[in-house]
N, CA, C and O atoms as a CHARMM CRD file, in Angstrom:
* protein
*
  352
    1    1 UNK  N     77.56200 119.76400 124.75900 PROA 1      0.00000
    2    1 UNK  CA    76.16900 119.36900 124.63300 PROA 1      0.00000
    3    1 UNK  C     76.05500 117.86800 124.91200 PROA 1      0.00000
    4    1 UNK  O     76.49200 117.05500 124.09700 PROA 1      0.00000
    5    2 UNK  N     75.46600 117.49100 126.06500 PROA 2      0.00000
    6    2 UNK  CA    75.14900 116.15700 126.34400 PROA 2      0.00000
    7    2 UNK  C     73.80000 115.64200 125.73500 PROA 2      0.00000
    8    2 UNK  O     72.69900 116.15700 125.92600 PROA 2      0.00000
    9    3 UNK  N     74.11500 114.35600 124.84500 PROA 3      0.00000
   10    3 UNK  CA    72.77300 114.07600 123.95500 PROA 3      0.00000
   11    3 UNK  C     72.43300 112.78300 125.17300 PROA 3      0.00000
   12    3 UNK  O     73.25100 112.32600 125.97200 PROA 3      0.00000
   13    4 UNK  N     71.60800 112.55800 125.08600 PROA 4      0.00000
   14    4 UNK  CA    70.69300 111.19500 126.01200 PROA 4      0.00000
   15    4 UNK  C     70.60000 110.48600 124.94800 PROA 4      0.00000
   16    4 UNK  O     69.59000 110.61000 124.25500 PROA 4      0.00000
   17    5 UNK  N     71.72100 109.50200 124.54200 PROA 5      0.00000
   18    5 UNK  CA    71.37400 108.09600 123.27300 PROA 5      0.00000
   19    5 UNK  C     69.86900 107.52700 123.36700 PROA 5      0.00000
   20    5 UNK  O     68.97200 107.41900 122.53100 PROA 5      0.00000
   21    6 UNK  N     69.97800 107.18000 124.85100 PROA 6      0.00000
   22    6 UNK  CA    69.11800 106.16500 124.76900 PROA 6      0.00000
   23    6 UNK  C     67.24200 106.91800 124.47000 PROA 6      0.00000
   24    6 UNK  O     66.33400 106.35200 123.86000 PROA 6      0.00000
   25    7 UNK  N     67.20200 108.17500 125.08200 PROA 7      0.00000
   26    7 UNK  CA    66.08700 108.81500 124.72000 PROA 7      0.00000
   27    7 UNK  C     66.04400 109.28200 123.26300 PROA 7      0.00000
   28    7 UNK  O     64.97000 109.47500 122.69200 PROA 7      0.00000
   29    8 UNK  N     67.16100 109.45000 122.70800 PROA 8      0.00000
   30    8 UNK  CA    67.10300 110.19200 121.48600 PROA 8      0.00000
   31    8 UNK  C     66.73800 108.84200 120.52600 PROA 8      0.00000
   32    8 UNK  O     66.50700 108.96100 119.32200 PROA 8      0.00000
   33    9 UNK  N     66.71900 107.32800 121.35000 PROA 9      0.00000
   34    9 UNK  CA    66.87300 106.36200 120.15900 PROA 9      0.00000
   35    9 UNK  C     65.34500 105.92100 120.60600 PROA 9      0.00000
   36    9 UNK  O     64.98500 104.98300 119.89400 PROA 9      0.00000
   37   10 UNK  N     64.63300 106.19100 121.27900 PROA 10     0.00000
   38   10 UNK  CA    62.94300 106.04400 121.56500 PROA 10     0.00000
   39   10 UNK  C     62.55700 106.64300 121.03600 PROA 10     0.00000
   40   10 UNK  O     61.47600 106.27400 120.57800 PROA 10     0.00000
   41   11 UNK  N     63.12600 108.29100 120.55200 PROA 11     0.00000
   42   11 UNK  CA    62.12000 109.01100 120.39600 PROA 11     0.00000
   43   11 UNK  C     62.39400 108.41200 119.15600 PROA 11     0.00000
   44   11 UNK  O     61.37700 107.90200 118.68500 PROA 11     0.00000
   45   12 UNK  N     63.47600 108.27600 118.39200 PROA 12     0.00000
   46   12 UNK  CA    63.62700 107.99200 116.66900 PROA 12     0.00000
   47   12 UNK  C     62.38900 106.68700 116.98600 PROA 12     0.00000
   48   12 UNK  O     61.46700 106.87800 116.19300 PROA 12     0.00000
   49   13 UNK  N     62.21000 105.92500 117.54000 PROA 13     0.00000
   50   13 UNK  CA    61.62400 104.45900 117.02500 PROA 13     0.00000
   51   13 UNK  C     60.14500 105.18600 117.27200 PROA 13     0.00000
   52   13 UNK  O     59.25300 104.78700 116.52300 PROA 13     0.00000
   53   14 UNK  N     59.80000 106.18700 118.22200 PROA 14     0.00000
   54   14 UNK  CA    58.62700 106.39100 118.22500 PROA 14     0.00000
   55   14 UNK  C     57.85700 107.20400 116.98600 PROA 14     0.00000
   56   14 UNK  O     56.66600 106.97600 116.77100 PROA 14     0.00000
   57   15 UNK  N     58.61300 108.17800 116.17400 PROA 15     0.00000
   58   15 UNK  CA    58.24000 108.25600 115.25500 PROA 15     0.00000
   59   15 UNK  C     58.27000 108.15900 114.12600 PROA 15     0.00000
   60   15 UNK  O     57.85600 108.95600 113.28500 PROA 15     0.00000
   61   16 UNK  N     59.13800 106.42500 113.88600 PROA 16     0.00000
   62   16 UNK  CA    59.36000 105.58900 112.82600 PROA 16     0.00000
   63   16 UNK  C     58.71000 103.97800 113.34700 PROA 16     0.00000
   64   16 UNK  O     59.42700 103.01800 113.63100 PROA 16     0.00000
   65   17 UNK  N     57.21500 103.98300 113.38200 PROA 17     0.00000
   66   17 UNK  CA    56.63100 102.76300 113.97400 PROA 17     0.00000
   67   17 UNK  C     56.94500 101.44100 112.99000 PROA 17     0.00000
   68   17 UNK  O     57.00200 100.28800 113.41700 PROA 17     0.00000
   69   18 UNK  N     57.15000 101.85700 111.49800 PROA 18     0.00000
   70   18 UNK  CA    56.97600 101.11200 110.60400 PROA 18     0.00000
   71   18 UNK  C     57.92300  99.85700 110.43700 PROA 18     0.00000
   72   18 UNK  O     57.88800  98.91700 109.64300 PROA 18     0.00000
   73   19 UNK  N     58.83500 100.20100 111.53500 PROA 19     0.00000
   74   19 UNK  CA    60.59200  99.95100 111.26500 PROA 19     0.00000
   75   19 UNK  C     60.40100  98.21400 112.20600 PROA 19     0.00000
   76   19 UNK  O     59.83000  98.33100 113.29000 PROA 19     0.00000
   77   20 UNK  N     60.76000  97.01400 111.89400 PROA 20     0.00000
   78   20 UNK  CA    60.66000  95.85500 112.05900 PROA 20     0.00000
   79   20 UNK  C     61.17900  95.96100 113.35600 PROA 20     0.00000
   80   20 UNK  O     62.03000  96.79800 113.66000 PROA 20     0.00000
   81   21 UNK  N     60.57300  94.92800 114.33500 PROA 21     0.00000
   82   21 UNK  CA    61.32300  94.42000 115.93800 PROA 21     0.00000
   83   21 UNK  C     62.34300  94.11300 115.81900 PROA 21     0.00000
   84   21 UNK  O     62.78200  93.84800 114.70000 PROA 21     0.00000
   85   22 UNK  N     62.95800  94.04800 116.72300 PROA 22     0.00000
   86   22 UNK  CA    64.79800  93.29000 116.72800 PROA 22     0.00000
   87   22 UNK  C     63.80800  92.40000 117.30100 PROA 22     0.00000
   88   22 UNK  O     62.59800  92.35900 117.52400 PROA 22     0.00000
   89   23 UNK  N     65.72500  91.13400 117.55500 PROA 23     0.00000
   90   23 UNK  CA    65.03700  89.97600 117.92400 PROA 23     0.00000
   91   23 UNK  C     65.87500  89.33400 119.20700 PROA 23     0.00000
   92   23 UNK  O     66.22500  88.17900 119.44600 PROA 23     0.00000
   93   24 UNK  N     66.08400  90.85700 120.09000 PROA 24     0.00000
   94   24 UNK  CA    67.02800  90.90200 121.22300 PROA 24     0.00000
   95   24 UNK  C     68.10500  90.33600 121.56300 PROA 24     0.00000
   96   24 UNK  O     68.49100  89.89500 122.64600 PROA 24     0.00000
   97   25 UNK  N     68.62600  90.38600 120.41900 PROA 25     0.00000
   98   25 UNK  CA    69.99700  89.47500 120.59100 PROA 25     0.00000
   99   25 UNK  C     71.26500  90.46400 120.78800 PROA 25     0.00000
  100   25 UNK  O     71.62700  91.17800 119.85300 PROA 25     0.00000
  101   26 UNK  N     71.94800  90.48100 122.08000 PROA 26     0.00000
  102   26 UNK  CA    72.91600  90.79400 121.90200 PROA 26     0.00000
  103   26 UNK  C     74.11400  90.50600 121.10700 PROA 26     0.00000
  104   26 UNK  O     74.53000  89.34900 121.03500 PROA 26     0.00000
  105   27 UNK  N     74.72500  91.51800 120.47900 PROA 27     0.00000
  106   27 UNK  CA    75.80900  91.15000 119.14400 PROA 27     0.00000
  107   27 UNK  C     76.62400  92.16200 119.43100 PROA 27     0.00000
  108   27 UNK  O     76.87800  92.93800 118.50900 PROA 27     0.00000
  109   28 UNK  N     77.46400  92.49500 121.27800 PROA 28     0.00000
  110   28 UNK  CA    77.93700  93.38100 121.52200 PROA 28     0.00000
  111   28 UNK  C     79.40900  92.63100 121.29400 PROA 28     0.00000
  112   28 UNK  O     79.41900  91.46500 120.89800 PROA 28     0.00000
  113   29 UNK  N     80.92700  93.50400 121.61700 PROA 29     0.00000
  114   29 UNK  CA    82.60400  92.96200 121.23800 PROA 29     0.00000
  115   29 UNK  C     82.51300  91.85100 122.25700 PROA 29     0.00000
  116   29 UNK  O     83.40100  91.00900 122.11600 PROA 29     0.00000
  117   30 UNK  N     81.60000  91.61400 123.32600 PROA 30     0.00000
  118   30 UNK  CA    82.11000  90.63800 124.71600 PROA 30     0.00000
  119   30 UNK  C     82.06100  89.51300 124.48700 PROA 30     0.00000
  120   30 UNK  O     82.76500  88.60000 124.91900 PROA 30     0.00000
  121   31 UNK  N     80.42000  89.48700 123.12300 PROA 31     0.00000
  122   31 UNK  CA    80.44300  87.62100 122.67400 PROA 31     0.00000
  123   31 UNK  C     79.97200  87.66200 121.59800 PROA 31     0.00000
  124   31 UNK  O     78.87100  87.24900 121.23500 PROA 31     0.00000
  125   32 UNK  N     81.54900  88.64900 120.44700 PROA 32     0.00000
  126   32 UNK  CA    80.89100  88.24900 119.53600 PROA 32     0.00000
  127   32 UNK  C     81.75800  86.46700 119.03900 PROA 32     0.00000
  128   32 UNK  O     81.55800  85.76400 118.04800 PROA 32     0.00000
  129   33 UNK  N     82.40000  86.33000 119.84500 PROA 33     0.00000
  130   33 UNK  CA    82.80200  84.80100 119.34800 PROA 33     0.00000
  131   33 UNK  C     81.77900  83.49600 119.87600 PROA 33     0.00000
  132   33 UNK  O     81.88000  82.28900 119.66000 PROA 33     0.00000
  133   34 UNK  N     80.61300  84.39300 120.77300 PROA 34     0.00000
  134   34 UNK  CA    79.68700  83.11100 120.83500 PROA 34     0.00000
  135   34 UNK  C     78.61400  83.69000 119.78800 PROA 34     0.00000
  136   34 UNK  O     77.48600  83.40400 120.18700 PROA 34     0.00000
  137   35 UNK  N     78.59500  84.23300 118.87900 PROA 35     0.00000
  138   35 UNK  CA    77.21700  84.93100 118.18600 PROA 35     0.00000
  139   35 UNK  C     77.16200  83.67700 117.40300 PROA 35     0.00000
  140   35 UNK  O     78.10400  83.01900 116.96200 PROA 35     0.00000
  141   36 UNK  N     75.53500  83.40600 117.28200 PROA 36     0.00000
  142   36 UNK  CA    75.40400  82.35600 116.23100 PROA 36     0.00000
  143   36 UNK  C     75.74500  82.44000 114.61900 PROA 36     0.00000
  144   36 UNK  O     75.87200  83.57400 114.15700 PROA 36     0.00000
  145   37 UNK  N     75.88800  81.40300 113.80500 PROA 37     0.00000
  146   37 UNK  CA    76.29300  81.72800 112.36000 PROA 37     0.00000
  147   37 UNK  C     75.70600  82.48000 111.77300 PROA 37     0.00000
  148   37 UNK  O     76.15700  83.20500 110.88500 PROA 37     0.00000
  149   38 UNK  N     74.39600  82.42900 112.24000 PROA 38     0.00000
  150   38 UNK  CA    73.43500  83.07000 110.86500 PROA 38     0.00000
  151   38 UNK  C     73.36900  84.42000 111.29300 PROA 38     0.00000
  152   38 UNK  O     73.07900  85.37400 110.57100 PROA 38     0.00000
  153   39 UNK  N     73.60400  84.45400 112.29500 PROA 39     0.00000
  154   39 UNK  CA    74.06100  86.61600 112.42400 PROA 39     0.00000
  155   39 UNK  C     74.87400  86.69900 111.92600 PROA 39     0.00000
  156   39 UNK  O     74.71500  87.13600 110.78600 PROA 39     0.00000
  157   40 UNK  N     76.41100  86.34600 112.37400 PROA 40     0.00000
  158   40 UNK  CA    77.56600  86.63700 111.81100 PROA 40     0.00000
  159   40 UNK  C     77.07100  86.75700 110.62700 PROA 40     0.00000
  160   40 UNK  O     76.77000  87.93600 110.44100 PROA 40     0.00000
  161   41 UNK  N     76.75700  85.86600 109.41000 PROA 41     0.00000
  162   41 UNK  CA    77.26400  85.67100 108.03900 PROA 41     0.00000
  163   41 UNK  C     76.17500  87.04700 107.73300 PROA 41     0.00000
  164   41 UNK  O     76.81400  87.92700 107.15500 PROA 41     0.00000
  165   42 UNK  N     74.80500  87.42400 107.95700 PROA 42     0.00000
  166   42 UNK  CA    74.66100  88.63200 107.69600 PROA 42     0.00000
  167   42 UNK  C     74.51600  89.82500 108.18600 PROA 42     0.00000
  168   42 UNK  O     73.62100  90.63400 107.94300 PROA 42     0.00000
  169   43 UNK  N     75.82400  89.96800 109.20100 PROA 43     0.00000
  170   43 UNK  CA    76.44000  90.92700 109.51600 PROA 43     0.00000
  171   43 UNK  C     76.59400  92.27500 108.42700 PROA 43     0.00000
  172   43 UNK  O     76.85900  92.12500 107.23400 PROA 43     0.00000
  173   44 UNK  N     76.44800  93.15100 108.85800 PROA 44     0.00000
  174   44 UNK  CA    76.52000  94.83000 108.26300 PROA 44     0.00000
  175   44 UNK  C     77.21000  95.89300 108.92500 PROA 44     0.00000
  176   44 UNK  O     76.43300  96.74100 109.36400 PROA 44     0.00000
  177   45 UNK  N     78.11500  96.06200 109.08200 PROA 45     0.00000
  178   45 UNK  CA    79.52000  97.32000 109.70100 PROA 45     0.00000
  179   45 UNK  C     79.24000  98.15800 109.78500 PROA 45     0.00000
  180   45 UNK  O     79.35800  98.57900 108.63400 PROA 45     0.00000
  181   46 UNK  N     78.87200  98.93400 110.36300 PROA 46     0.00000
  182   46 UNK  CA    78.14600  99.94200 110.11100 PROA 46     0.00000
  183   46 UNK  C     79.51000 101.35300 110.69600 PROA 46     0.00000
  184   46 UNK  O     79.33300 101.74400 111.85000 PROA 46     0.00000
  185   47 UNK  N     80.77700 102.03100 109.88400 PROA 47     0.00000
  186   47 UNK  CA    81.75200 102.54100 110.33200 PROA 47     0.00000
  187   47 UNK  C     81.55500 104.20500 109.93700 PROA 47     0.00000
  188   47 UNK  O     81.07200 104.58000 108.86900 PROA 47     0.00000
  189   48 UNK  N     82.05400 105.16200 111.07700 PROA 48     0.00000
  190   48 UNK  CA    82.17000 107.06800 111.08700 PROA 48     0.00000
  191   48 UNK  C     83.36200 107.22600 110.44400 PROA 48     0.00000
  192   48 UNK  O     84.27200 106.61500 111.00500 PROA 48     0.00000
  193   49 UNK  N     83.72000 107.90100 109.35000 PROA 49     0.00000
  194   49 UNK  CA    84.62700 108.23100 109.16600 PROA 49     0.00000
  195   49 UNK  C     85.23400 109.08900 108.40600 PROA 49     0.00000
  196   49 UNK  O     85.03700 108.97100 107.19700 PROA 49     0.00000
  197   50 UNK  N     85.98400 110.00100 108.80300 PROA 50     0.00000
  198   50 UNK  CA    85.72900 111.44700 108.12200 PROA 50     0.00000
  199   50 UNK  C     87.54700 111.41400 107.16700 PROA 50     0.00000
  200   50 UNK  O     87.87400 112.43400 106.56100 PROA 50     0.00000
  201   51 UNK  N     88.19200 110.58900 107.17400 PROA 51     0.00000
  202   51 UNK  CA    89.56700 110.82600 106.05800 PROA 51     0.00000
  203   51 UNK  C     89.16000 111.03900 104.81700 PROA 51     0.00000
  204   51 UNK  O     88.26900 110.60200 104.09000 PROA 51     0.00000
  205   52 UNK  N     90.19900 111.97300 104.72700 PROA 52     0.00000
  206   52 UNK  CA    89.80600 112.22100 103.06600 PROA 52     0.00000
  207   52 UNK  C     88.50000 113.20200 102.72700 PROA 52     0.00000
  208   52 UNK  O     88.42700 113.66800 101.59000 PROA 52     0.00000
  209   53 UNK  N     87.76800 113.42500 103.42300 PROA 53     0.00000
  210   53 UNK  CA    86.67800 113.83000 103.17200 PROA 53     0.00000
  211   53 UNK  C     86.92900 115.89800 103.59400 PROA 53     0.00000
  212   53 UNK  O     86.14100 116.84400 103.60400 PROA 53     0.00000
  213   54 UNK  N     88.32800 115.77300 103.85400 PROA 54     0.00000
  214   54 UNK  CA    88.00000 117.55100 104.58500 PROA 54     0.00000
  215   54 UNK  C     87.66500 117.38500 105.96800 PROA 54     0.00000
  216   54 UNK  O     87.20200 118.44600 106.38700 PROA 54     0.00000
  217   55 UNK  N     87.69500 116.69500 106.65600 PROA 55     0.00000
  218   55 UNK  CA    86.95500 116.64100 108.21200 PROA 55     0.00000
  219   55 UNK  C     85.88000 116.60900 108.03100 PROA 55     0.00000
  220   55 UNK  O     85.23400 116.71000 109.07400 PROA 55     0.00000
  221   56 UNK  N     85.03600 116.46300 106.74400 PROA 56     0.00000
  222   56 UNK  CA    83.55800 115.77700 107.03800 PROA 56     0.00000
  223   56 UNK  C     83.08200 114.71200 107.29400 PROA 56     0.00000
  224   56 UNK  O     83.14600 113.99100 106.29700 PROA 56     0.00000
  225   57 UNK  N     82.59000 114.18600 108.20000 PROA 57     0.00000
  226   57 UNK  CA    82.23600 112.46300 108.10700 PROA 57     0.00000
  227   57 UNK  C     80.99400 111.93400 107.19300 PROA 57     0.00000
  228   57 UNK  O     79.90700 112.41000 106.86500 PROA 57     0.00000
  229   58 UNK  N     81.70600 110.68600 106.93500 PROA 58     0.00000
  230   58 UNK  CA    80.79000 110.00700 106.21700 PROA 58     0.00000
  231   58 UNK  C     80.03700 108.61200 106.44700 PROA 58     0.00000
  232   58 UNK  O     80.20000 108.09700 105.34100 PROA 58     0.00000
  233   59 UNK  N     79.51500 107.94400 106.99500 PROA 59     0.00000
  234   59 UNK  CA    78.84900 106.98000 107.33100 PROA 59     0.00000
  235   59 UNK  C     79.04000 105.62100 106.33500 PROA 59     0.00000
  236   59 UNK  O     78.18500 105.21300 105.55000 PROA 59     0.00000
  237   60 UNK  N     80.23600 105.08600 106.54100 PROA 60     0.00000
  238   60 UNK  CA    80.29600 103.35800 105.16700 PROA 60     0.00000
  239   60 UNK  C     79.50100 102.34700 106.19600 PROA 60     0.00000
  240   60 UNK  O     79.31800 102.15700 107.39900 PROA 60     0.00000
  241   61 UNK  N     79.20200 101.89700 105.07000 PROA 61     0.00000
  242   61 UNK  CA    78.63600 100.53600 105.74400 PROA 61     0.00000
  243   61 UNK  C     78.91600  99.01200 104.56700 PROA 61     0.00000
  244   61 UNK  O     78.58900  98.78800 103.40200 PROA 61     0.00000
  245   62 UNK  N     79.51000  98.40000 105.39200 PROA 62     0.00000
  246   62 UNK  CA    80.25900  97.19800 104.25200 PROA 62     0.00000
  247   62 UNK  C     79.66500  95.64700 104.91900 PROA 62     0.00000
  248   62 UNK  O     78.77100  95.64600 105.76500 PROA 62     0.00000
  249   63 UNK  N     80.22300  94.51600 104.46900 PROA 63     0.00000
  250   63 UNK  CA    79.62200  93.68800 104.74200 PROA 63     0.00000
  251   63 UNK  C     78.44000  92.94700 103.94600 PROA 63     0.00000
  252   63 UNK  O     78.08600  91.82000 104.29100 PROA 63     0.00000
  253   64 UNK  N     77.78500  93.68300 102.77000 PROA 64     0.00000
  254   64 UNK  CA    76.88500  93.46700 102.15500 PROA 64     0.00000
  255   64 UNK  C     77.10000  92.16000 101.01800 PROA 64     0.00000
  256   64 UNK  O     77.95300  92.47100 100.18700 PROA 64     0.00000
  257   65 UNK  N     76.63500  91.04500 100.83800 PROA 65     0.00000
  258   65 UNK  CA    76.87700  90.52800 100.39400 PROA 65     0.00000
  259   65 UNK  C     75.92100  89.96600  99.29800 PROA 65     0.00000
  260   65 UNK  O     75.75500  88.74800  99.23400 PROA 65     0.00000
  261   66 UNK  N     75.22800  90.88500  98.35300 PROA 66     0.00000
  262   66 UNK  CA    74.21000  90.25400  97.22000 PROA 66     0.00000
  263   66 UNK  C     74.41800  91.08200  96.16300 PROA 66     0.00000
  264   66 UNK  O     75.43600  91.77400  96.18500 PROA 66     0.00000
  265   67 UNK  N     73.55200  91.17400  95.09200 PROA 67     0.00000
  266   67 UNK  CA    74.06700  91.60700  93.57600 PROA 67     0.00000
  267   67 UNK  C     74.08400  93.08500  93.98700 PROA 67     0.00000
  268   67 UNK  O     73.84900  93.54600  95.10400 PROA 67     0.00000
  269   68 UNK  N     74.48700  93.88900  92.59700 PROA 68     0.00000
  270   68 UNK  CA    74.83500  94.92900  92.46600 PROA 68     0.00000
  271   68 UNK  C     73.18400  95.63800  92.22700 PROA 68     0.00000
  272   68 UNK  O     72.92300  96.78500  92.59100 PROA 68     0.00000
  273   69 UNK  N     72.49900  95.01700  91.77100 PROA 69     0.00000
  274   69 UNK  CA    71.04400  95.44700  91.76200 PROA 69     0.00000
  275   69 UNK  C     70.11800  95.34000  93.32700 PROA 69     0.00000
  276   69 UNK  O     69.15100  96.04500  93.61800 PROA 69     0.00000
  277   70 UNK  N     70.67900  94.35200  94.10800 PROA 70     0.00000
  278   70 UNK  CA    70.11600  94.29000  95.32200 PROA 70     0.00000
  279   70 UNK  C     70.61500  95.68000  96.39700 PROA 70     0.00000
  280   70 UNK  O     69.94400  96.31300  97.21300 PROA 70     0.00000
  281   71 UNK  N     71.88100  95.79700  96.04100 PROA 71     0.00000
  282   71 UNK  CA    72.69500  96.57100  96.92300 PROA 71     0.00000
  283   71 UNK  C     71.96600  97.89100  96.44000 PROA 71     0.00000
  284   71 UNK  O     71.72700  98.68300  97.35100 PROA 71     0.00000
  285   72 UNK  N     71.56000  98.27700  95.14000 PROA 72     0.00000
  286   72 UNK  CA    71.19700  99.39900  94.77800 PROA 72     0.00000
  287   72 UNK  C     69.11000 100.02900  95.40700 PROA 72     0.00000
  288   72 UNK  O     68.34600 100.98900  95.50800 PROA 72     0.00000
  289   73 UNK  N     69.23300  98.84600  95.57300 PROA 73     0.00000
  290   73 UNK  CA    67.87400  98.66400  96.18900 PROA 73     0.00000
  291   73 UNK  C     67.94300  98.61800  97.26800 PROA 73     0.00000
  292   73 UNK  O     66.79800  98.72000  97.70800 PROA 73     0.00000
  293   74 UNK  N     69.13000  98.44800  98.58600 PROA 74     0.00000
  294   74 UNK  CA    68.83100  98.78000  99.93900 PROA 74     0.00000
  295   74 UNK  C     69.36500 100.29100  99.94900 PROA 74     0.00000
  296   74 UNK  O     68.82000 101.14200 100.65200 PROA 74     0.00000
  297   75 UNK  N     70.58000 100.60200  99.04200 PROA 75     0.00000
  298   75 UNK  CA    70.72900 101.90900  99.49600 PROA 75     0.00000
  299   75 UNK  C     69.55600 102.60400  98.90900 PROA 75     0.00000
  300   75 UNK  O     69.68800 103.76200  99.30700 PROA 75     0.00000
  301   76 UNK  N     68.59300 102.54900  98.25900 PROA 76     0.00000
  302   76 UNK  CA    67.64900 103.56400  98.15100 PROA 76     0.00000
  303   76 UNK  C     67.25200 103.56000  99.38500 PROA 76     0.00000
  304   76 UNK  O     67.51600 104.41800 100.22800 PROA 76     0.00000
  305   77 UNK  N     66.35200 102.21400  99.58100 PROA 77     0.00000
  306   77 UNK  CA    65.35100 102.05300 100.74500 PROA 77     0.00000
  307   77 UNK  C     66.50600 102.54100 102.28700 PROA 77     0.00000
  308   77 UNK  O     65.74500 102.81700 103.21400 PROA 77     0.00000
  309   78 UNK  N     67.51300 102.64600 102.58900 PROA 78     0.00000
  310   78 UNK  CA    68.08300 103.75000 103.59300 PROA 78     0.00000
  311   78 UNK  C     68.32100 105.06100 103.38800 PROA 78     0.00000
  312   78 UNK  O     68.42600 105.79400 104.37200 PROA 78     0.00000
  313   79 UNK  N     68.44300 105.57200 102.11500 PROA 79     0.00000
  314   79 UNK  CA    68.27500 106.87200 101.62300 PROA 79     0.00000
  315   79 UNK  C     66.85500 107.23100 101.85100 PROA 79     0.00000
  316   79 UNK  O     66.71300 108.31400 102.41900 PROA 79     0.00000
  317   80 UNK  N     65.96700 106.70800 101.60500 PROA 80     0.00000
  318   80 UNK  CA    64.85500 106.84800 102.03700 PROA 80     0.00000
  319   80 UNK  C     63.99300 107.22200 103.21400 PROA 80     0.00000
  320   80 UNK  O     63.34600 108.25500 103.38500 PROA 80     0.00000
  321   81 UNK  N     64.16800 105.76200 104.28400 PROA 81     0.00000
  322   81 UNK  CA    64.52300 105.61400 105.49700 PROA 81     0.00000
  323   81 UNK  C     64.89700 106.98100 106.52700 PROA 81     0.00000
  324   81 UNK  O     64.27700 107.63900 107.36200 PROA 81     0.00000
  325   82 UNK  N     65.91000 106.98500 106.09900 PROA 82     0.00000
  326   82 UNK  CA    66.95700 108.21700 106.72100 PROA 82     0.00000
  327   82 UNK  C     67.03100 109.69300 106.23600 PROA 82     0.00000
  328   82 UNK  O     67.50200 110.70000 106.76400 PROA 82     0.00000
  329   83 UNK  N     66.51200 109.51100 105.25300 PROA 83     0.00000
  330   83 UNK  CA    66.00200 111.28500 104.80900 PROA 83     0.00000
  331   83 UNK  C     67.38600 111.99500 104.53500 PROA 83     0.00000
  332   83 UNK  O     67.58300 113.13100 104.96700 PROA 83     0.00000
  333   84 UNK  N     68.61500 111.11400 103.60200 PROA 84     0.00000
  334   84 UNK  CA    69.95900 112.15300 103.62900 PROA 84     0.00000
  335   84 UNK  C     70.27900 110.99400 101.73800 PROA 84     0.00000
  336   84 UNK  O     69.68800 110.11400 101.11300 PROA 84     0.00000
  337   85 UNK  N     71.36300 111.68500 101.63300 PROA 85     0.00000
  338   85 UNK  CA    71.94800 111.26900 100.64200 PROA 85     0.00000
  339   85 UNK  C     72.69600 109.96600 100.62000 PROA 85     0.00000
  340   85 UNK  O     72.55600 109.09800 101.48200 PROA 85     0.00000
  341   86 UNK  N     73.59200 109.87100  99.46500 PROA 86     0.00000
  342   86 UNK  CA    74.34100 108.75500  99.67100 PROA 86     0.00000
  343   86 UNK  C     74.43900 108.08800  98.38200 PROA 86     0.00000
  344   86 UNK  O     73.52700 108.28300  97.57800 PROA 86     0.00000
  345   87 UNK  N     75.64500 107.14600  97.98900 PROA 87     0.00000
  346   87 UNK  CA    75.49100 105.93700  96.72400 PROA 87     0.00000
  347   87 UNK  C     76.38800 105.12800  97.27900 PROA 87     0.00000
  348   87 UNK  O     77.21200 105.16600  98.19200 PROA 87     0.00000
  349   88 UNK  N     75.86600 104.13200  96.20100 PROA 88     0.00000
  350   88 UNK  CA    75.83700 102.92900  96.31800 PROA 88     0.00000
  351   88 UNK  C     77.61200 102.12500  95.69000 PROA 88     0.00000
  352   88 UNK  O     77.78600 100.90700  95.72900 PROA 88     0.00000
């Protein structure tokens, strides 16, 4: 089954209008040693990975760097967001 990323990622933005602009910055492996500081430092990993899990994957995302009450407050608002489960 061939998915079309790039259509499948219009159609997601088209019927999630609410969702903030980027700010076209490329932050691809070619430069990430020219990326400016203030991306880097709030950088978010976003890693697939199914060990341990039975061959199910699970979606981590690390990098987060604020309280334990803040962190509990974005994973709602992406639990949310994203319409699936998850903790914090």
């Amino acid at each position: 089954m061939n998915i079309d990323l790039q259509s499948a990622l219009q159609d997601f933005l088209d019927r999630n209008p609410d969702l903030p602009e980027g700010d076209g910055n490329d932050v691809s492996a070619e430069n990430a040693d020219t990326r400016p500081a203030a991306v880097s430092a709030d950088r978010l990993d976003i890693i697939l990975e199914k060990k341990g899990r039975g061959g199910k994957k699970a979606t981590i995302i690390t990098g987060f760097t604020g309280s334990d009450s803040e962190l509990a407050e974005l994973a709602s608002a992406l639990k949310r967001k994203l319409a699936t489960g998850g903790s914090a």
